[in-house]
N, C-alpha and C positions, 0 to 999 in steps of 0.2 A: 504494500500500500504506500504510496505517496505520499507525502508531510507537505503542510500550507502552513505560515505563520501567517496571521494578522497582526499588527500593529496596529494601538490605538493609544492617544496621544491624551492630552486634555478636553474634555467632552463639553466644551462650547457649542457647537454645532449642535442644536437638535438633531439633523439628518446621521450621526454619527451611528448613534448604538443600534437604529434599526437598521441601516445598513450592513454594519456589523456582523449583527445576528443573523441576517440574508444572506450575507457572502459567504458565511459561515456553513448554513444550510446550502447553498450552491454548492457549495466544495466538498462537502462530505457528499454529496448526493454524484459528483464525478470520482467517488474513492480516493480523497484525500483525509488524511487525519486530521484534521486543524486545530491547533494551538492557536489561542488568542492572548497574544501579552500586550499590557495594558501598567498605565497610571493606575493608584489608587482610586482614584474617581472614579475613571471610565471602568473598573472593573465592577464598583457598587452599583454601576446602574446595569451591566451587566447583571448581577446577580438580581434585580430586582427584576430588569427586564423577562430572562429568562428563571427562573429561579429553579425549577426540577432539572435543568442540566440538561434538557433537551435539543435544543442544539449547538449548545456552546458548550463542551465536554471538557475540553483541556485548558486551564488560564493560568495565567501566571504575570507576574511584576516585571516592569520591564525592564528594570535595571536590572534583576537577578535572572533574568532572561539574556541581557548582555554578556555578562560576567561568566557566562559558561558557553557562548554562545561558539559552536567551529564550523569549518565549510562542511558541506554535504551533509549537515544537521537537517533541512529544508530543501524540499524538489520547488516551492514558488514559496515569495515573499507580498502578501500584499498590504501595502502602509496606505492609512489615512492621513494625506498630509493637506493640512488648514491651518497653519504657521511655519513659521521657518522653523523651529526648535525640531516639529516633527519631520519636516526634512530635511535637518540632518541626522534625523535618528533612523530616517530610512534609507539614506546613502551609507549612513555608516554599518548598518543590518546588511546593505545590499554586497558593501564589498568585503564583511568578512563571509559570507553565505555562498557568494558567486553562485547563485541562484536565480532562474526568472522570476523576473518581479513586476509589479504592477502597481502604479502610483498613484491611488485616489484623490486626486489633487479639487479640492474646492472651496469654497470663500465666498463671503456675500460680495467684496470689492473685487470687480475685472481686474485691477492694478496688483493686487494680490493674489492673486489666479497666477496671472502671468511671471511674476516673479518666481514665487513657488514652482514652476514649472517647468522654468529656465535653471532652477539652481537642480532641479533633479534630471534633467537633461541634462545637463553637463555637466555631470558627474557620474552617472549611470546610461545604461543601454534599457532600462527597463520600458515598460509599454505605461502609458501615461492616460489618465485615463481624467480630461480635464474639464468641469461645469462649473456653473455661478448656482449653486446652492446652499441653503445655511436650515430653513424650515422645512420644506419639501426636500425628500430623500428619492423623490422618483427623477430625478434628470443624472441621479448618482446611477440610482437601480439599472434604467433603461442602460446607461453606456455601459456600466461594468457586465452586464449580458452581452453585451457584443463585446467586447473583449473574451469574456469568460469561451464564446461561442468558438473564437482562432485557440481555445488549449485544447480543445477537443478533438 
């Protein structure tokens, strides 16, 4: 079986956790294991979100997720990044992993869009997957299916 890490960063975004919890269910449903490491935060709303573990099985912090972190741990990497903090926490996932990755890049500001999307382009080869969303999670949902559709 296949290994997906999720990253999740600080759960500002409304559209975060149920995305989250989706890609989650996505991937396990292509035979992938998925670990979701996470902030303290983003993980409590995890647990509240989902709470019997139904599709979010493996979670973990994500610093002690760094800290042991080696290549070929993860067959794909996918980060939520909606600040720069979280992309560089998913450039830095992406080149110790050397694993395909996919960059859920989005922000209420265009201008932040665009930055964000430029610092993980040019630093990674991963597939970018980039909207203006912050309350509505479906302009996330809709493009990460088409992505998700090329691992297939």
């Amino acid at each position: 079986m296949k290994k997906a890490l999720i990253l999740l960063g600080c759960p500002e975004s409304p559209s975060q956790t149920p995305i989250a919890i989706y890609a989650a269910q996505k991937l396990a449903k292509m035979d992938y294991e998925v670990t979701i490491a996470s902030t303290p935060s983003a993980a409590k709303l995890l647990e509240v979100s989902d709470p019997d573990e139904y599709y979010v099985k493996n979670k973990m912090d994500i610093e002690s997720c760094l800290d042991g972190l080696e290549q070929g741990q993860y067959d794909l990497l996918v980060g939520f990044v909606h600040k720069d903090a979280a992309a560089s926490y998913f450039i830095t996932f992406y080149h110790i992993l050397q694993c395909e990755a996919i960059a859920l890049v989005f922000e209420k500001d265009t201008k932040l869009i665009e930055e964000f999307e430029n610092m993980v382009a040019e630093n990674t080869d991963a597939k970018i997957v980039s909207v203006r969303a912050f309350h509505n999670p479906t302009p996330l949902r809709v493009k990460f299916d088409k992505v998700l559709k090329e691992l297939q």
